[in-house]
Rosetta silent file (secondary structure, phi, psi, omega in degrees, C-alpha in Angstrom):
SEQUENCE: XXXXXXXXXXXXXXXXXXXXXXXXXXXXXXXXXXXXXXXXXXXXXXXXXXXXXXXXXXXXXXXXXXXXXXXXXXXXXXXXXXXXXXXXXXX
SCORE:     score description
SCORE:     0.000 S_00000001
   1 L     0.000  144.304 -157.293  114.512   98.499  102.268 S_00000001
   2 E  -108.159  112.577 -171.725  113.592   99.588   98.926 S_00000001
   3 E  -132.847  119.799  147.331  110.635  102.375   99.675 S_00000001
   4 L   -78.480 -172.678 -111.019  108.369  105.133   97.359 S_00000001
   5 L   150.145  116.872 -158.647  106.302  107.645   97.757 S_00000001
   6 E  -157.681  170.069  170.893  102.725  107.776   96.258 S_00000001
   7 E  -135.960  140.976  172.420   99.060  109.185   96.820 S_00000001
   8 E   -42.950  126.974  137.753   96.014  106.902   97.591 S_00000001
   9 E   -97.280  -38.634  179.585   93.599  107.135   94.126 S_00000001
  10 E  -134.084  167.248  165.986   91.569  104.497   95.088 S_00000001
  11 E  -148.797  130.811 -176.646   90.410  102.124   98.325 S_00000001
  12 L   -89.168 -142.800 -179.985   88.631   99.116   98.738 S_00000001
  13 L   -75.559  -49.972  155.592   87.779   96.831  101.466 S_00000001
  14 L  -107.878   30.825  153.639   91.716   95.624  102.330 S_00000001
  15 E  -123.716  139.178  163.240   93.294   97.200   99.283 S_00000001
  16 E  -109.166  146.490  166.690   94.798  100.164   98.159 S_00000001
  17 E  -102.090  134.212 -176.608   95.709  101.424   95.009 S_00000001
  18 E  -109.002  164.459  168.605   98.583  104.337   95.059 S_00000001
  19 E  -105.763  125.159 -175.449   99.731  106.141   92.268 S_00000001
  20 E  -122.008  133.417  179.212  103.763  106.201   92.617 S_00000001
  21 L   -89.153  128.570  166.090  105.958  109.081   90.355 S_00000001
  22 L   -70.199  143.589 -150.221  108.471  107.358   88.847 S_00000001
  23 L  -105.217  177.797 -175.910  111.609  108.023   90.580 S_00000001
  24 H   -65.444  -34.225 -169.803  115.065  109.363   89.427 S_00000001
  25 H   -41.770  -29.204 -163.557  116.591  106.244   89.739 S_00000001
  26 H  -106.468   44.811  146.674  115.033  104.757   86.900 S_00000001
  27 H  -103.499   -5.311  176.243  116.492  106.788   84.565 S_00000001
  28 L  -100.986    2.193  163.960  119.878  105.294   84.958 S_00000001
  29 L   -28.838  141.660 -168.155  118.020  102.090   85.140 S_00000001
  30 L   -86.399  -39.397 -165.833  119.338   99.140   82.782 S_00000001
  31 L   -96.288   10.528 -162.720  115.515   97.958   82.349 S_00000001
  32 L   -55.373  -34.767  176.846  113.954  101.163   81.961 S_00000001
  33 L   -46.447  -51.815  157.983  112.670  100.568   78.495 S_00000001
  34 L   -22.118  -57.805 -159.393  111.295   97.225   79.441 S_00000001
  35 L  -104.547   15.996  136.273  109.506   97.699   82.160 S_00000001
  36 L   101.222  -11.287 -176.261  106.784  100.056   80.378 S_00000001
  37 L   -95.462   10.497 -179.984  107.080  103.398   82.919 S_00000001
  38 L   -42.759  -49.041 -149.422  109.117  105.423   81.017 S_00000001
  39 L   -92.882   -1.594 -131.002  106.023  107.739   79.993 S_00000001
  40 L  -150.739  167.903  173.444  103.689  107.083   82.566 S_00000001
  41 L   -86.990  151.095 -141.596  103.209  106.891   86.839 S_00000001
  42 E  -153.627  105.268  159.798  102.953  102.932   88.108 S_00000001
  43 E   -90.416  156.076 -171.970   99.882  102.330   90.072 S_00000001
  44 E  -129.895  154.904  167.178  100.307   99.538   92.947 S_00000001
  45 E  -118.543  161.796 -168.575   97.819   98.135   94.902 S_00000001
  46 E  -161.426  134.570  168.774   98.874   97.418   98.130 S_00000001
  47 E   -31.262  112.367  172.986   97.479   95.740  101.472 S_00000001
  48 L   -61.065   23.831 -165.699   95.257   98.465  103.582 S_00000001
  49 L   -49.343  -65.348  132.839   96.356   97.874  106.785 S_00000001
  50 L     4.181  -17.243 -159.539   96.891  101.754  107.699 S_00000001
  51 L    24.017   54.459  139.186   93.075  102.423  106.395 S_00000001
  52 L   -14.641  151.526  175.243   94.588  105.111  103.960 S_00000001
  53 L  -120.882  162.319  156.190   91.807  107.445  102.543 S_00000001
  54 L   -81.705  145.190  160.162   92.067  108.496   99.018 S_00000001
  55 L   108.183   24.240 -178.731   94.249  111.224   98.162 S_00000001
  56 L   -86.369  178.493 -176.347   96.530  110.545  101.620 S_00000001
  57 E  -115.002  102.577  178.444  100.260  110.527  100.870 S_00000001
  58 E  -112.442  159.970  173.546  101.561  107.242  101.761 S_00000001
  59 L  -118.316  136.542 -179.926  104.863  105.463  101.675 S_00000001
  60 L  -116.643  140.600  179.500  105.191  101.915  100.294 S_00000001
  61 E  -122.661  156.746 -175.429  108.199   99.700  101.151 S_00000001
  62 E  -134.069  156.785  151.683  109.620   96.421  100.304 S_00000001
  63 L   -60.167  162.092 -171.749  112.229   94.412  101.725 S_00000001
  64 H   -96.211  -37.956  172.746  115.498   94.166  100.066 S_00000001
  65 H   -83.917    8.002 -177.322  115.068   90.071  100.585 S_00000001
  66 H  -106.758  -60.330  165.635  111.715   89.963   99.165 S_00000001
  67 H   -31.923  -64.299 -178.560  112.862   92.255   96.220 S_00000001
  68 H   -43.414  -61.972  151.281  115.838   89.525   95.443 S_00000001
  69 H   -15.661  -58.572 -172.395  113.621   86.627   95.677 S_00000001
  70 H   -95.137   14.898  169.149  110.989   87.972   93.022 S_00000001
  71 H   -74.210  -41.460  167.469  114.191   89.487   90.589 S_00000001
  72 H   -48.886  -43.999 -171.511  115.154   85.399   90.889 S_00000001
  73 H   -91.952  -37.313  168.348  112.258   84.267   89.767 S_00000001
  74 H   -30.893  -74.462  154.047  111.284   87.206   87.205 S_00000001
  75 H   -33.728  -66.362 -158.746  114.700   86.608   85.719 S_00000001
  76 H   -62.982  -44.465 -160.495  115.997   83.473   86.977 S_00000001
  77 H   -87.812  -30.557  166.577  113.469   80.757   86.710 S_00000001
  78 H   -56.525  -15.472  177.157  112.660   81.538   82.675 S_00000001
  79 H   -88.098  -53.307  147.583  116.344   80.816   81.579 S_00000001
  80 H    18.618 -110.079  162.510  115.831   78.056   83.974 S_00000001
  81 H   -43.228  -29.048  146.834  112.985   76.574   82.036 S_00000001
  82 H   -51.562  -66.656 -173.013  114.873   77.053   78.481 S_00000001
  83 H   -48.742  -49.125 -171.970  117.411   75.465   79.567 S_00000001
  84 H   -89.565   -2.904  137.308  115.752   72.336   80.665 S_00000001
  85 H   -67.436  -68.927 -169.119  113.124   72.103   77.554 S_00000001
  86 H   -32.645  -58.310 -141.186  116.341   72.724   75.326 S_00000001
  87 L   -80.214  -35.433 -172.751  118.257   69.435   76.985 S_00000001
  88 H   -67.255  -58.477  177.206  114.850   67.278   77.041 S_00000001
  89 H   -40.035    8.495 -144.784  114.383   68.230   73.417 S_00000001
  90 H  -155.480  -40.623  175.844  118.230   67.048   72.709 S_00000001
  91 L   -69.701    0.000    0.000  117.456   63.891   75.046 S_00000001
């Protein structure tokens, strides 16, 4: 399970948003550049179940099979969809 560390800034009625410090990892990251957090902290909003207050120190986690799943489609399904305009365009 792929899990951060963050603090509550804001909370609605089921959502929260945390503020998460980017972590060492992504400096040996491949995408770091990419993905826009070089300079900056990555707020998430995330289902309140826990009724978080702001400013509590929460941890958010993901599955490792939910993470694969959206890298497939992030990745996967746009060459995907190249490919298959390129051949109808050729067809």
């Amino acid at each position: 399970m792929v899990s951060e560390q963050g603090i509550t800034e804001k909370v609605t009625d089921r959502k929260a948003t945390v503020r998460v410090r980017k972590s060492p990892t992504c400096a040996h990251c491949g995408s770091r550049t990419s993905c826009d957090i070089s300079d900056r902290d990555m707020l998430v909003e995330v289902s309140n179940d826990l009724q978080a207050k702001v400013g509590d120190y929460v941890e958010i986690s993901v599955p490792e099979g939910t993470l694969l799943k959206l890298s497939v489609l992030v990745y996967l399904f746009p060459i995907i969809a190249l490919m298959t305009g390129a051949f109808r365009r050729v067809l």
